[in-house]
N, C-alpha and C positions, 0 to 999 in steps of 0.2 A: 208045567211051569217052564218058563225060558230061562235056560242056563245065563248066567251072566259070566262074560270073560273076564277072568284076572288076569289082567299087566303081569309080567312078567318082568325080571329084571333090566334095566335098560342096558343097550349094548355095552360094548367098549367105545371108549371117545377118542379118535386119532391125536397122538401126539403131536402133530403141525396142526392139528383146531388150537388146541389147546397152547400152544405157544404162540400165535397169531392170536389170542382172542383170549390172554388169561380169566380175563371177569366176565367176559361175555360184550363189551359195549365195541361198538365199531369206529377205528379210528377216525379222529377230527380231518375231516377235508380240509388242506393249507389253501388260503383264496390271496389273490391277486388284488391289490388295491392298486391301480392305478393312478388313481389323485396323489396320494403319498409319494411315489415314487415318482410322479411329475412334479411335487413340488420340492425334493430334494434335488432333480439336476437343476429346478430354476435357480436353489440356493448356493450349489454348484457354480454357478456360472455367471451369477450376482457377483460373487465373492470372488472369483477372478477376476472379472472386470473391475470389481473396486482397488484389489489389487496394484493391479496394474495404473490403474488414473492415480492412487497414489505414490507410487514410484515413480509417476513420469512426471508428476508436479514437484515433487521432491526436486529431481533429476534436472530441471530447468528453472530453479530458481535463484537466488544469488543473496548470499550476506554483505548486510550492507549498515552501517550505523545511523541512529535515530536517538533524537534528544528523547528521555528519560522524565527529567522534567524541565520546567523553562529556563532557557538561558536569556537571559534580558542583554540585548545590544552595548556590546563594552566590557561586559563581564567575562571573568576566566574561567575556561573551561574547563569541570573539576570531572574526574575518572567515575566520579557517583553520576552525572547528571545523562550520560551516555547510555546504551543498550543497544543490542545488536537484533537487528529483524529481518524473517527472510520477503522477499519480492521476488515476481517475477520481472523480469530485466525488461527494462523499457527505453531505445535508444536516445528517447528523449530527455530520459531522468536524469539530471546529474546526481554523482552521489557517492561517499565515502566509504571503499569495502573493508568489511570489517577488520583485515588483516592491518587497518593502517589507524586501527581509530588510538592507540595509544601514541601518536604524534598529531592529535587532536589533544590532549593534555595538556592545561597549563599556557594553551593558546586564548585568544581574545575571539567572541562573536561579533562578526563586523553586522551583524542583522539581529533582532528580536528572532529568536526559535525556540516556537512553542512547543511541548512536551506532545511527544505521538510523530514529530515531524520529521521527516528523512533531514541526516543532516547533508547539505549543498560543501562541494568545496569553498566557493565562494563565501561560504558564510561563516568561515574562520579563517582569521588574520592575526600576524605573529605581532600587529603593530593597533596599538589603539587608535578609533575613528574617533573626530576627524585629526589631522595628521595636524601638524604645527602649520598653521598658516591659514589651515582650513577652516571651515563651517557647515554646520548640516542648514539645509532647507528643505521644507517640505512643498511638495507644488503637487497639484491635482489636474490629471489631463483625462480631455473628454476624447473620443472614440475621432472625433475630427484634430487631434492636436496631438497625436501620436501615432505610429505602426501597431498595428494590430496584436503584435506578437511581443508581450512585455518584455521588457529589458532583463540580462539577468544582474544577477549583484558584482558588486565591482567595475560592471560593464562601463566604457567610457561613452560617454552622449553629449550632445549639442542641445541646448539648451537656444529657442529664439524667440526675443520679444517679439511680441505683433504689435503695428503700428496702431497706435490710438486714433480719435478723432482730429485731433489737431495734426496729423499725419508724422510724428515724430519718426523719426530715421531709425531702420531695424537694427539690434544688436543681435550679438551672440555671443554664448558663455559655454564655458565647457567645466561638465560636472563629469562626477564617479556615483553609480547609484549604488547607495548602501540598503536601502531597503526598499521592498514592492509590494503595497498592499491594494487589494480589488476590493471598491466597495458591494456595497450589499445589493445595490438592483446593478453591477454590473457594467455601467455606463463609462464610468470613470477609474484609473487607476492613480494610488497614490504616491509618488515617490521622494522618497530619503534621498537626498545627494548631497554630495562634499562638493561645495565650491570654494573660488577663492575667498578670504575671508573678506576682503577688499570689494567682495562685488554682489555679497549676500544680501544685504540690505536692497539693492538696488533688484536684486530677483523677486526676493519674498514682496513686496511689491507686488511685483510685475504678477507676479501667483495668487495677489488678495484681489488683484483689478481684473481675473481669468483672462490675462494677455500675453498670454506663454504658451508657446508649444514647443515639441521635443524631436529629435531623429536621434535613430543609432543604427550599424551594423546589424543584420542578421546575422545570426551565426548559429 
């Protein structure tokens, strides 16, 4: 018969297995994910740059006052109807910074300004329109009957009939435009002006028979 060997007791186990390896299982390999850690510097570097464009927008813009809601032409100008908004500064804007808008109080709109609108220096006046002696007229000039570049308010202008058919002799009048509106295809602009009261009739006319055109200063 073949003897069969019995096992015998197992050895001793070294105290470094056994502290490296209490249960027997071999430690978890740590892996590199590289997508992850790519798309944390893009978030990184997102977020500086967003940063940064918002400080510099901050950093270059300017308070400025803006009607709140409508102030209708004539009326006084009440501390509710105002709001302060920022821009960026634009050399051609005119416009009231907001350090000054409480002596905009209690002043008069020499123009119609609608609520959302930057408010213009020009478009408040400590005197109500039109002044004593005066009249508003409205007259409408076509792109041949004026300079390109609208008037602004207050601005003073010349005012010149064109001769009819019967060749009547050219005048001229001299207004203050109080208000400037562009119609809708663009063509034409409308303007508000004070003239003499003495010679309004004889314009508005001259405005219903489209026999008016205008000049003024750039500036």
């Amino acid at each position: 018969m073949k003897s069969s060997a019995v096992p015998g007791p197992p050895g001793p186990t070294s105290p470094l297995a056994e502290a490296a390896d209490p249960i027997g299982i071999a430690p978890p390999k740590l892996r590199r994910r590289p997508l992850l850690i790519a798309l944390g510097v893009i978030l990184i570097v997102v977020g500086a740059i967003t940063s940064w464009y918002v400080v510099t927008i901050v950093k270059d813009t300017a308070s400025v006052v803006a009607a709140l809601s409508d102030i209708p032409r004539g009326g006084l100008i009440d501390r509710s109807a105002l709001t302060v908004i920022e821009i960026r500064p634009d050399p051609l804007l005119r416009t009231v910074p907001a350090a000054e808008l409480e002596s905009l109080v209690g002043q008069r709109a020499s123009a119609d300004i609608p609520a959302g609108v930057i408010v213009a220096p020009e478009a408040v006046s400590a005197e109500l329109l039109p002044a004593a002696g005066q009249a508003i007229v409205g007259i409408a000039l076509a792109v041949n009957q004026r300079p390109a570049t609208p008037p602004r308010l207050r601005q003073p202008i010349t005012l010149v009939a064109l001769a009819d058919s019967a060749g009547a002799e050219t005048s001229q009048y001299e207004a203050v435009v109080v208000a400037v509106t562009q119609t809708a295809d663009g063509q034409s602009v409308v303007l508000d002006v004070s003239v003499a009261k003495e010679q309004a009739a004889a314009i508005a006319r001259l405005a219903a028979d489209d026999r008016i055109a205008a000049y003024w200063d750039a500036e």
